[in-house]
N, C-alpha and C positions, 0 to 999 in steps of 0.2 A: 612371715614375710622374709623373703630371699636376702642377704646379705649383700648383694652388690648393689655398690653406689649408694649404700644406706651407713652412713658412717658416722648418722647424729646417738648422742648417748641416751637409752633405755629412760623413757623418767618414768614408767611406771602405770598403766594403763587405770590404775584405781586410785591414785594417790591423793585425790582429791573426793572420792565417792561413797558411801557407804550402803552397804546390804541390808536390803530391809526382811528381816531374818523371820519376821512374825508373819508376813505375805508370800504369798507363792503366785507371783503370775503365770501362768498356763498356755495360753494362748494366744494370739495378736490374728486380728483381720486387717490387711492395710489396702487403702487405694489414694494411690497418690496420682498427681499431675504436673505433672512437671514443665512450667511455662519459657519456652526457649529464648523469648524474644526479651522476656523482665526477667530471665535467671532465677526464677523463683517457684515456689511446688505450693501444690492447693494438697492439704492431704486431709482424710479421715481415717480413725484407728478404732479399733476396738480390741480392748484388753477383757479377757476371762481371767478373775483370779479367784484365789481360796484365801481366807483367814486360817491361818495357824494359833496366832492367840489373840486376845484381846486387845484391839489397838485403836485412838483415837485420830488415826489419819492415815493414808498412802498416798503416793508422789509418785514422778516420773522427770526424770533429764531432760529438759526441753528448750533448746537457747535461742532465744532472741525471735520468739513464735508470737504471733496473732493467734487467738482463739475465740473462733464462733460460736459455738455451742459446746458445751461439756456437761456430759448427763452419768448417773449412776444408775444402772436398774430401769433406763428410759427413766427419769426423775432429771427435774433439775436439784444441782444438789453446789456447796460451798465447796470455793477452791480459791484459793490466793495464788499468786505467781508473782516473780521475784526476776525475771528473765533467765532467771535459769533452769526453777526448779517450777514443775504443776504440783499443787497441793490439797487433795482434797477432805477438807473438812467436815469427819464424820464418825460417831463410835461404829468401830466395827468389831461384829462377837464373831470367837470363836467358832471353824469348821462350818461358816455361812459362805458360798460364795458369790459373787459376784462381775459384773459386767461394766467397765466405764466406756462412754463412747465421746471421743474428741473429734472433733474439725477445727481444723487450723490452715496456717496458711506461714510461709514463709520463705527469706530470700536469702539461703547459707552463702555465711564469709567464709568457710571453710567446711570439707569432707562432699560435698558436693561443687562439682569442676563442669561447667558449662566451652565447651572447649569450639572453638573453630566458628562463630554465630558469627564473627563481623569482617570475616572474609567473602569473597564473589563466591566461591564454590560450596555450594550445599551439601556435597557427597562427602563433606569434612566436618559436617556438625555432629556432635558427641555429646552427651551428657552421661558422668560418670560419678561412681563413688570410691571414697579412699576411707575408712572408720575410724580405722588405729590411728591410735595416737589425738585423733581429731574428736572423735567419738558420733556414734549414728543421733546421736538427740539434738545434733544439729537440723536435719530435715527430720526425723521422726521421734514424736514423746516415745522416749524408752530409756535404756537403763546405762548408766556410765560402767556401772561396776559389774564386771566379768562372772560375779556368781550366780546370777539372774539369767536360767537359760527359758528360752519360752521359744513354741511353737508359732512360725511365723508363715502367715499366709500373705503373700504380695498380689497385688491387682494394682496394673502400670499401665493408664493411658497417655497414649502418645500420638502426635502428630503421624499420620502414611507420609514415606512407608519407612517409617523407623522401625528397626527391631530390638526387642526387648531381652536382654540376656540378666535373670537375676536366682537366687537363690528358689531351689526347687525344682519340684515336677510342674511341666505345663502343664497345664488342664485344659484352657480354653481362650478361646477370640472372641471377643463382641464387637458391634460396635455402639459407636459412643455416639453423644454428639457430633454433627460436624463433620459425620465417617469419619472421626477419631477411633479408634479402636482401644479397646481394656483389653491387655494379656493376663492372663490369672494363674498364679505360678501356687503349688503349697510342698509347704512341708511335713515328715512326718514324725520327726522326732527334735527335739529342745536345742536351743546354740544359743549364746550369747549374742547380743543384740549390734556388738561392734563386728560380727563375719556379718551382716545384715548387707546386703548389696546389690546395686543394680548397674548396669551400662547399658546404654541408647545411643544406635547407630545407625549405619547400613553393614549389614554383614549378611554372608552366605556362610554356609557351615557345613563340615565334614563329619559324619557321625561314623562312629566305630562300637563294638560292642566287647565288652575282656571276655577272659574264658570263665567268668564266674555269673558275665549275665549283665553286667554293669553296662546301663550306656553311656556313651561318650560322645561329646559336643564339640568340637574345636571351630573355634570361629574365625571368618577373615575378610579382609576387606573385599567385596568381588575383582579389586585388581589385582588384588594380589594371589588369584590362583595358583600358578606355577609356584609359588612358595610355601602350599599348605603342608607337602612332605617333608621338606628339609625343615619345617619350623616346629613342626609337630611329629617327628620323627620319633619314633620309641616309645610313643604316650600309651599306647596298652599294653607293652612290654612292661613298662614301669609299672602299674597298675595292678597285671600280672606277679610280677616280680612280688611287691607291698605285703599283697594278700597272702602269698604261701610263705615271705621272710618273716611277717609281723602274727603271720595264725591267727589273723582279727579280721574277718569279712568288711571289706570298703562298707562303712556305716550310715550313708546316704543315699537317699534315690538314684541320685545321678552324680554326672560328673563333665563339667563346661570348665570351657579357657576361651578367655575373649581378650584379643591385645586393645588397648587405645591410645589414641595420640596425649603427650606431653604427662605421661603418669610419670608418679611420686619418685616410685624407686623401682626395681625392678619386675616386682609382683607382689599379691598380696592373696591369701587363702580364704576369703570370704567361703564359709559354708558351701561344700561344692561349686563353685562357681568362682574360680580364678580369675581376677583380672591381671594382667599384665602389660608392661611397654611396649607398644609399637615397635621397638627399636632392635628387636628379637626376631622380627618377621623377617625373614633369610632365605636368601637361593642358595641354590647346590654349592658353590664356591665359597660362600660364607662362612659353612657349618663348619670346616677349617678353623676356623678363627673367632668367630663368635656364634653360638650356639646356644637354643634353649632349652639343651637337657638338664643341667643342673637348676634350672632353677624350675621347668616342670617339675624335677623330683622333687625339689624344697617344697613347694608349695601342695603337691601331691600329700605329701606325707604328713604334712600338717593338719590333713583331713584326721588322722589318727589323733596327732599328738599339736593339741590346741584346740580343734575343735572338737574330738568326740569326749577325750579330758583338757580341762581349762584349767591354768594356775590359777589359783586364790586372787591372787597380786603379782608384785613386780617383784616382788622376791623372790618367788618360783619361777620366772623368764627361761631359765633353762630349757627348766621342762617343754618348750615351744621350741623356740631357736634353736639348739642343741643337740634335739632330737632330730629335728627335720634337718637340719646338716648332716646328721651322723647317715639317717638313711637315706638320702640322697646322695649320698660317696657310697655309700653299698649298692644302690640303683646302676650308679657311674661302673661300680668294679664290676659287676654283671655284666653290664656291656660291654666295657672296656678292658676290664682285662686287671689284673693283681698289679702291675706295673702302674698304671693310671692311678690305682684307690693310694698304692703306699707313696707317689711321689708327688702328690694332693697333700696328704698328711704331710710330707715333709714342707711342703712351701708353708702351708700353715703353722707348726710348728717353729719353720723359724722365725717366723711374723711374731709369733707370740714368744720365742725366746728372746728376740729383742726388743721388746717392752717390758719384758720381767728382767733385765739386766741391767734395762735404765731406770729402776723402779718406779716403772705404772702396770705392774703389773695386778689385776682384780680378781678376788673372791666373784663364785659365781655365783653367790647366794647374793651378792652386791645389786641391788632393786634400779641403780644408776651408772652399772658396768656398762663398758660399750658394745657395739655389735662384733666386731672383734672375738671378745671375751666372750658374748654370751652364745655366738654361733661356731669360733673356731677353735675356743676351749674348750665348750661346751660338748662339740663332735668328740672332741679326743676325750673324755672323759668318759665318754661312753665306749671308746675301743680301747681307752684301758680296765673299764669296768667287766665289760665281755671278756678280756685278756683273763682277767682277774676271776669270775667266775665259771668262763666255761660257756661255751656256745649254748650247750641244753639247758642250763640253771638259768641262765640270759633270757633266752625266747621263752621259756618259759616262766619267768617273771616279769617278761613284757606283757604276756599273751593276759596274764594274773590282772597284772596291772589295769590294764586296759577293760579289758571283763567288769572288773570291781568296780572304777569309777567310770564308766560309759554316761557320757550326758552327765556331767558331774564336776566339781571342783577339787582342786590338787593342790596338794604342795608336796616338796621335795622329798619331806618326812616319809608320805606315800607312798611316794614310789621307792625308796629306800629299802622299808619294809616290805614290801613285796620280794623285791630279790633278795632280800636274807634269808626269807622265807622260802624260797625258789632255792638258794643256794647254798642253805645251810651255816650262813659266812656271817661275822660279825662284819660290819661295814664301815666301821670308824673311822680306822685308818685311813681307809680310802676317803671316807668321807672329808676327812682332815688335810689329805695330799691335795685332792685335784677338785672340790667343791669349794673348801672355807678359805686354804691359804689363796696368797695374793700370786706368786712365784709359781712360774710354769715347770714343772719337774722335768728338764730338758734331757737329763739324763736318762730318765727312763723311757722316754719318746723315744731319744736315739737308738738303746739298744733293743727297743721292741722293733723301729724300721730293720734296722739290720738284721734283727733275727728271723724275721717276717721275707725280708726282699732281697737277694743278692746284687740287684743291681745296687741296691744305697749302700749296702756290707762295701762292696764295691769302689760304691765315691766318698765312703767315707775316710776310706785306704788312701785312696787318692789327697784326699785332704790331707792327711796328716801327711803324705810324701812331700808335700808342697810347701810346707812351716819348713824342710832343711834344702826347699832349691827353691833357685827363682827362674827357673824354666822349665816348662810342663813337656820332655821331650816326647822324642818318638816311642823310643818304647816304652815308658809309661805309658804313655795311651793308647798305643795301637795294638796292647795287650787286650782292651775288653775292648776295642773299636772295630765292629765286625756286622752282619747282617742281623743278627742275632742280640745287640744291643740295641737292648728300650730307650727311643725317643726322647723318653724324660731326661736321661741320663746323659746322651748324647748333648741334650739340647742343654741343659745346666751344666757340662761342661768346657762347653763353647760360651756360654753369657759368663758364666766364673774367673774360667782362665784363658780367654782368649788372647789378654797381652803378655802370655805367658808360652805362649802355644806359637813353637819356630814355624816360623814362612816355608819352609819343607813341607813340614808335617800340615801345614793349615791348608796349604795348596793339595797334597793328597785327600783332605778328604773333602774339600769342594770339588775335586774330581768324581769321586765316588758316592758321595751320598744321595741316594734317592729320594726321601725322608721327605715329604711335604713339611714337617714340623720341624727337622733341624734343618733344614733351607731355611726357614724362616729367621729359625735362631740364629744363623750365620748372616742373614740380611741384614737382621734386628742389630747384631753384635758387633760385627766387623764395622769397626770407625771407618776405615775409608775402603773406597775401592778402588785401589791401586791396579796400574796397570799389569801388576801378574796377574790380578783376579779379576780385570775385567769381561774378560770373557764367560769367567763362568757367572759375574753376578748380573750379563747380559743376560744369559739363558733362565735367570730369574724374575723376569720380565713376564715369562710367559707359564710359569706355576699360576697352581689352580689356589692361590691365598691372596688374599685382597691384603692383608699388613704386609706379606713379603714385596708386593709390584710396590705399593705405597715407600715403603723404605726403599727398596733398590732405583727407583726412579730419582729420587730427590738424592738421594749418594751419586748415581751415575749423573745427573744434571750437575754436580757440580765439583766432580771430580774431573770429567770432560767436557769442557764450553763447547769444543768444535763439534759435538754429538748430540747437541742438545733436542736439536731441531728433531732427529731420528728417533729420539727416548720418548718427545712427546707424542709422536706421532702417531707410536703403538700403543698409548695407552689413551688414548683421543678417547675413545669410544666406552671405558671402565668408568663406570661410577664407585662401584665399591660395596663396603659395606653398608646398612642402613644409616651408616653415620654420612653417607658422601666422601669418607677419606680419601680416597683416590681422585674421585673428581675436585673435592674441594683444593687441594693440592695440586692435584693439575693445573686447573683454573689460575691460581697464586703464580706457578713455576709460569708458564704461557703471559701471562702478563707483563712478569719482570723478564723475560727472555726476547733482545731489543729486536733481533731480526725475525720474530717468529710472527706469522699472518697478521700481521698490524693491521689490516681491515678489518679482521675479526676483534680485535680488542677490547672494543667498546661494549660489545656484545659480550666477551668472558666476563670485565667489568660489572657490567647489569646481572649476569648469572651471579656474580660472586654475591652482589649484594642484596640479592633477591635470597640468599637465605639466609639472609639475619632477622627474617620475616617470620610471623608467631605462628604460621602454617608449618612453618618445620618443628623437628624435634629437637628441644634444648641442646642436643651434642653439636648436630649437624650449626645452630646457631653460632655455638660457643668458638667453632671450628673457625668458622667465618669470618668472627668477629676478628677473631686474633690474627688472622692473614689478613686482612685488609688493613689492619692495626699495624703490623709490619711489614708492609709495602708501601706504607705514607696514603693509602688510597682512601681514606674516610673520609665520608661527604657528607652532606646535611642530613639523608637519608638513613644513611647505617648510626649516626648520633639520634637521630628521632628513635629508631626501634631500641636504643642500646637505651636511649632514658625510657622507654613504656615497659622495657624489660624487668628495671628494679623494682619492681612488684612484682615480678614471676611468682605464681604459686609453689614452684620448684626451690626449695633451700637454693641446694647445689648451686642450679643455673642462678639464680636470684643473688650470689654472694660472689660469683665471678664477674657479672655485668656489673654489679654493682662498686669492686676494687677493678676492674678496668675504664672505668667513668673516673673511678677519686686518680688513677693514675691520668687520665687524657687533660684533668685540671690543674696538672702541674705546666703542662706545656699553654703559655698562653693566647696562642693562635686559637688552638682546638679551644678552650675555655673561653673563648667570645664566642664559636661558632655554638658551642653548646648554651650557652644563654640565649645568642639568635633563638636556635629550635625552639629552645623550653618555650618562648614567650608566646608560641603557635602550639601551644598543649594545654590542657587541662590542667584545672588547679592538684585535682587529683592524681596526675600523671606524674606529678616534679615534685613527691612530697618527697623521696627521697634525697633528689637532688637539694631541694634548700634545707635540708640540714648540714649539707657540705659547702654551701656559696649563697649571697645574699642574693637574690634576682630583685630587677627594678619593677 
């Protein structure tokens, strides 16, 4: 699972679970149903297993299920159930095997997401799955714990004309009852039961094929055509890339990405078949700015390293997270260039040197490290390990690695031993620097960037010149400030020392720079826009970056009242990113701006509040909220959605609706109109609310 926006701490995917070490389940037949209208799924299963020893009972994960029939061998046979756990009651002899067949039925509190049903528009209904963390035994009897890998065959009837995107090769269309249709999806080799995955939509799809023969699915919503390039830009290049970096042939049939509304975090690696946020699907001007290549490659690469090897537990996390960071920045440096992969590492880096100074800094052996730790520690431990061994002993103790445990369980110890073995090296040490201690080795970080990249060799000069002055002049900088200076470098140091950096020199290079990224960085940086620079942060109006027009708009609105009217008028028509920033900010500025179309107003009004509405995605909401929040402009309406909110399936969004409600209770106007609302909602609507205020 990709690192952004996922910033809850690792509890450990087994930590409650145990391997049933004497059973081997083999196989799964599944056909489920999934009811849109009562959020709930009719399924049947069938498990093929082997006895290894002699044992008097096997189970399966199953929470909060009805069960209709459950047969052994076509037999009825004894099973208890606990709401958690299916038990069934039986001597079973060794190297006998066996078949259970369950029907059940059930309505998940969580890992299945019934998303857009009580809106007008139909072309928004979704039904989706998230496993991690929540685990698949919420809608299907299977396994909590990660060592249980079994071949899983899906059969998904759904309502026309929804499409079925889930783990596997298609096989076939039927139809069902009802002209329902059954998709029948299989697999042909073993995964853990938590990449188990499905999404139901409407989607069309772009198929591509890599040079090795791999097909490729990218999916989208049919409106959003013109963004299948930019959103899925370099998906067989990466792919490409994986195969001849890792010397381990893509280990699945295929390989799908399907975005959906209002997901978790930013994507997640179910066995070939990616789900990810909506909130990634981008046009040309976007990719600028937010872009889904790094987290295609996160999640790409996790095909390798998660699901073809699986940690044990949460103590081996690394071996996921860590990995699929590491190659995903080497994905990026293919593309992008040496400049890009090392000044990646350094922001990371010093994320994580300033957490090890204030000491939190985690062992990555740590089962309840953060994501942090376990994805941007994690990377760098792997390019100091490659430092340390040598490119050929590396790949080829990955390639080892990979070979040996294919379809199989890991721990760290594993993979260890491989590259010793790969590279001749005792790994203690190493093992002791950048695995067990707590403390990020920033020293050695440092002088691997700099010996690796002249531009960091570079600012890091520049740093130290800066501890005996308090002004970054001209020639200091205009030494490496040239055509031929990386982006990166430009751009960090303009956010570092831009109050340091003379109004001479800062005017010369808003003249000159062409840089779509350090414009930005000078949008983003520069506190105001004074009348020597407004001309050129006029001309930033009309860059191809949605955060540069977003920040240069809201500087120049309010660094010039008498130009207000002119600022808005060119960016009328910019929505922005999938977040709305531009337009939701526009919206805000046009409202509070007294002379600006006051006919229309009413009408910006209704727009603004029309996306605090659960049709949008959590950002675009959160956005909303807080400019209406600080324009005085909150009305029964945006408090109705803001109290249905604190239940969001979303952490994230769920804990910002929820402390901007405990803030709107301090003011007590807002906290009558908010008891109004509540008392026109459900009981179930305002649970969170009466834990913070008595309602009548």
């Amino acid at each position: 699972m990709n690192r952004v926006w996922f910033l809850f701490m690792f509890l450990g995917l087994s930590a409650f679970s145990q391997h049933q070490d004497k059973v081997d389940f083999i196989k799964a037949t599944i056909v489920i149903t999934p009811n849109l209208s009562k959020e709930s799924i009719a399924g049947k299963v069938f498990y093929d297993f082997h006895v290894l020893q002699n044992v008097d009972s096997v189970w399966l994960d199953a929470k909060n299920m009805d069960f209709e029939k459950v047969k052994l061998d076509d037999k009825r046979v004894k099973w208890n159930y606990d709401g958690k756990r299916l038990v069934i009651k039986k001597k079973f002899k060794k190297g006998v095997d066996h078949k259970i067949f369950i029907q059940y039925s059930c309505a998940p509190k969580q890992t299945v997401y019934f998303i857009g049903l009580e809106d007008d528009n139909p072309d928004n209904d979704q039904v989706w799955t998230q496993g991690q963390g929540k685990y698949t035994s919420y809608w299907l009897p299977s396994f909590d714990d990660m060592e249980e890998k079994v071949v899983f065959n899906m059969n998904v009837q759904v309502d026309l004309p929804f499409r079925v995107v889930t783990n596997g090769k298609f096989n076939s269309y039927t139809p069902g009852p009802v002209k329902n249709p059954v998709y029948s999806f299989s697999m042909e080799n073993p995964m853990s039961s938590y990449l188990l995955a499905f999404a139901i939509g409407k989607y069309n799809k772009q198929e591509l094929t890599s040079e090795s023969g791999v097909p490729i699915e990218n999916y989208f919503y049919p409106k959003d055509s013109l963004k299948v390039e930019p959103t899925y830009r370099y998906t067989k290049e990466i792919l490409d890339f994986f195969e001849n970096e890792i010397g381990v042939a893509y280990p699945w049939q295929n390989y799908k990405q399907v975005p959906v509304h209002d997901f978790l975090y930013a994507g997640m690696e179910n066995t070939g078949a990616t789900i990810f946020s909506d909130a990634y699907v981008i046009d040309s001007t976007a990719f600028i700015d937010r872009n889904y290549v790094n987290i295609n490659a996160h999640e790409m690469a996790h095909q390798w390293f998660g699901n073809l090897v699986t940690e044990k537990d949460g103590n081996h996390h690394w071996l996921h997270e860590g990995f699929a960071t590491y190659y995903a920045y080497l994905a990026e440096k293919q593309l992008f260039g040496d400049d890009y992969f090392y000044w990646k590492l350094y922001d990371t880096a010093e994320q994580l040197k300033e957490i090890s100074e204030e000491g939190r800094g985690e062992s990555l052996l740590n089962p309840k490290a953060s994501s942090l730790t376990f994805y941007e520690k994690g990377a760098w431990a792997l390019v100091m390990l490659r430092e340390e061994v040598g490119d050929e002993a590396f790949k080829r103790g990955i390639k080892s690695y990979l070979g040996k445990y294919a379809y199989k369980s890991v721990t760290v110890t594993d993979f260890l031993t491989e590259m010793e073995v790969a590279s001749h090296q005792n790994l203690e040490d190493y093992k002791a620097g950048w695995l067990v201690s707590t403390e990020f080795p920033w020293d050695d970080a440092k002088a691997y960037l700099a010996s690796k990249n002249e531009s960091l060799k570079n600012y890091f000069f520049l740093q130290d010149q800066m501890h005996s002055s308090a002004v970054l002049d001209d020639e200091k900088l205009m030494w490496i400030w040239n055509k031929e200076t990386p982006a990166p470098l430009k751009s960090h140091l303009i956010s570092e020392f831009q109050n340091q950096i003379p109004d001479a020199t800062l005017k010369k290079i808003f003249q000159n720079e062409s840089s779509l990224k350090v414009r930005r960085a000078l949008a983003m940086s520069i506190p105001n826009a004074t009348p020597e620079l407004r001309m050129y942060f006029e001309s930033f109006l009309q860059d191809k970056s949605y955060v540069t027009k977003e920040y240069t708009l809201f500087k120049l609105w309010e660094a010039f009242p008498e130009n207000r009217v002119g600022y808005l008028n060119k960016l009328e028509d910019v929505v922005g990113l999938p977040n709305k920033n531009v337009r939701l900010l526009w919206l805000t500025l046009a409202l509070v701006t007294p002379d600006y179309k006051t006919v229309e107003k009413a009408n910006y009004l209704e727009e603004l509040i029309s996306y605090t509405h659960e049709i949008y995605n959590p950002e675009i909401r959160q956005s909303a909220f807080q400019y209406l929040y600080q324009i005085n402009a909150v009305n029964r309406e945006v408090l109705r959605q803001l109290i249905l909110a604190t239940d969001h399936h979303s952490w994230q969004f769920r804990m910002f609706v929820r402390n901007l409600l405990d803030e709107m209770l301090t003011n007590e106007n807002l906290k009558q109109q908010i008891v109004s609302v509540a008392m026109q909602l459900k009981p179930s609507d305002v649970r969170y609310l009466k834990t913070k205020i008595e309602l009548p």
